[in-house]
C-alpha positions in Angstrom: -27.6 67.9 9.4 -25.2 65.1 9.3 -21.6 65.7 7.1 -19.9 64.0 5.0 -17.2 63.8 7.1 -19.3 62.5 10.1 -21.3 59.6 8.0 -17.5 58.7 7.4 -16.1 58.3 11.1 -19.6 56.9 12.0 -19.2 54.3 9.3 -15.4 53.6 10.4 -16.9 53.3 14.0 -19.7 50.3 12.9 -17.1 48.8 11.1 -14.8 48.7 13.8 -16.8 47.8 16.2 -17.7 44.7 14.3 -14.2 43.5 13.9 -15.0 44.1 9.9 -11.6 44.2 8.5 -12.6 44.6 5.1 -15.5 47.4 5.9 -12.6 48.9 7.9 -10.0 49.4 5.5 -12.8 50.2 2.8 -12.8 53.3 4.6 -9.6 54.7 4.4 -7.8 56.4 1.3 -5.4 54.7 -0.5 -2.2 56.1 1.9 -3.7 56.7 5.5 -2.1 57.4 8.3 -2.6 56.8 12.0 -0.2 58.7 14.3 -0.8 57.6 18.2 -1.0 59.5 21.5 2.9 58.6 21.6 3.7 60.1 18.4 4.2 57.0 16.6 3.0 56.9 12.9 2.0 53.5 10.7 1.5 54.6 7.6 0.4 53.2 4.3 -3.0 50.8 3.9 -0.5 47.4 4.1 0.6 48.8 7.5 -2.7 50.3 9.1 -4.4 47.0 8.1 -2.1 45.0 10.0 -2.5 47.8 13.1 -5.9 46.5 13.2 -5.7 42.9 12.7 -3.3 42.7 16.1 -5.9 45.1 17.4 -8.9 42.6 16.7 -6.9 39.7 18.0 -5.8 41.1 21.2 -9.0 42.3 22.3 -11.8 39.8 20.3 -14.4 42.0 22.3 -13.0 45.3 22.2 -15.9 48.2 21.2 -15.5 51.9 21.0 -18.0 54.2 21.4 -18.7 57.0 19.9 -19.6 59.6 22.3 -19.5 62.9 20.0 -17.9 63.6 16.7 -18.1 67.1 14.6 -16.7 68.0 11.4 -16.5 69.8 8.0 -14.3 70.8 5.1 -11.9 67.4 5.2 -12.0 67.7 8.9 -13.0 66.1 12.1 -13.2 65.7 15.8 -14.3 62.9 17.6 -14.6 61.4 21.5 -14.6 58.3 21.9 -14.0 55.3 24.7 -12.5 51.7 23.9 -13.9 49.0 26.1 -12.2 45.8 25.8 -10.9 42.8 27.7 -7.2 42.2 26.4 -6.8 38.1 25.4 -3.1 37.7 26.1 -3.9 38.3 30.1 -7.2 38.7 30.1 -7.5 42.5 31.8 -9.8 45.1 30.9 -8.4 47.7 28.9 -10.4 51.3 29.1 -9.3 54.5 27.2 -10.6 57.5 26.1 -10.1 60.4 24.2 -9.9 62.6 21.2 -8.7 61.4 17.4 -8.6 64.2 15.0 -9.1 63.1 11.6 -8.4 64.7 8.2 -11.2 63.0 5.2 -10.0 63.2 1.7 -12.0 62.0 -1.2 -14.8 60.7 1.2 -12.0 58.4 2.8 -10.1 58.9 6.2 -6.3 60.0 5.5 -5.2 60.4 8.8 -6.4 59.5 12.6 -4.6 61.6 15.1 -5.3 59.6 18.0 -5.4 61.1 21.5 -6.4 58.3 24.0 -5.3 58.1 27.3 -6.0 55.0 29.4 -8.3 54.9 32.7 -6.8 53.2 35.5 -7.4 49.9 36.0 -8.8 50.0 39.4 -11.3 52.1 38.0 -12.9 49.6 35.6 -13.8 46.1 36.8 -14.2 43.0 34.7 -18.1 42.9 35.0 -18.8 46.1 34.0 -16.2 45.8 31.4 -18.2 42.6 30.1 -21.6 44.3 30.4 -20.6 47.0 28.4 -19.2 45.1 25.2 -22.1 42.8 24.9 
């Protein structure tokens, strides 16, 4: 049986994944937060729109994948892997990871994001381009 908490992150992911700003941002409460791998927090729906935006444009092809996700009671875990060639120097860009995320009200209120890039040497451009299609 799927949660509520897991329809959420799967929506976010389809949304996502089609560069669906407005789908996006429909799932998130009125004050997310995103705190990255670095510790680094954008908070507020104004700020973690914009975190997105500059995500879309610098990688127009970028896709994560949803490899597992479990959750319950305003809480979940997900894996995922970002796949995406970035425009600015046109180099693949692979990361995966954990985002922990709390769900209030049906809507995400916070993505603690755990990625950790894969070397570069590891990924090359075709497969990179075969697996965003």
């Amino acid at each position: 049986m799927v949660t509520q908490e897991e329809r959420v992150v799967r929506r976010y992911f389809q949304t996502f994944n089609r560069q669906d700003i407005e789908g996006l941002m429909e799932c998130f409460h009125e004050n997310p937060v995103l705190v990255g791998a670095d510790g680094r927090r954008i908070e507020g729906r104004a700020e973690v729109r914009r975190c997105y935006e500059a995500s879309f444009a610098s990688f127009p092809d970028g896709r994560c994948q949803l490899r597992t996700c479990t959750g319950n009671s305003g809480h979940l875990v997900a894996e995922s892997r970002f796949l995406g060639i970035r425009q600015r120097d046109d180099k693949v860009v692979e990361a995966i990871g954990a985002e922990m995320i709390e769900i209030v009200d049906g809507k995400i209120k916070e993505i603690r994001d755990y990625h950790e890039r894969v070397r570069a040497a590891a990924v090359d451009r075709v497969a990179a381009a075969a697996a965003v299609e």
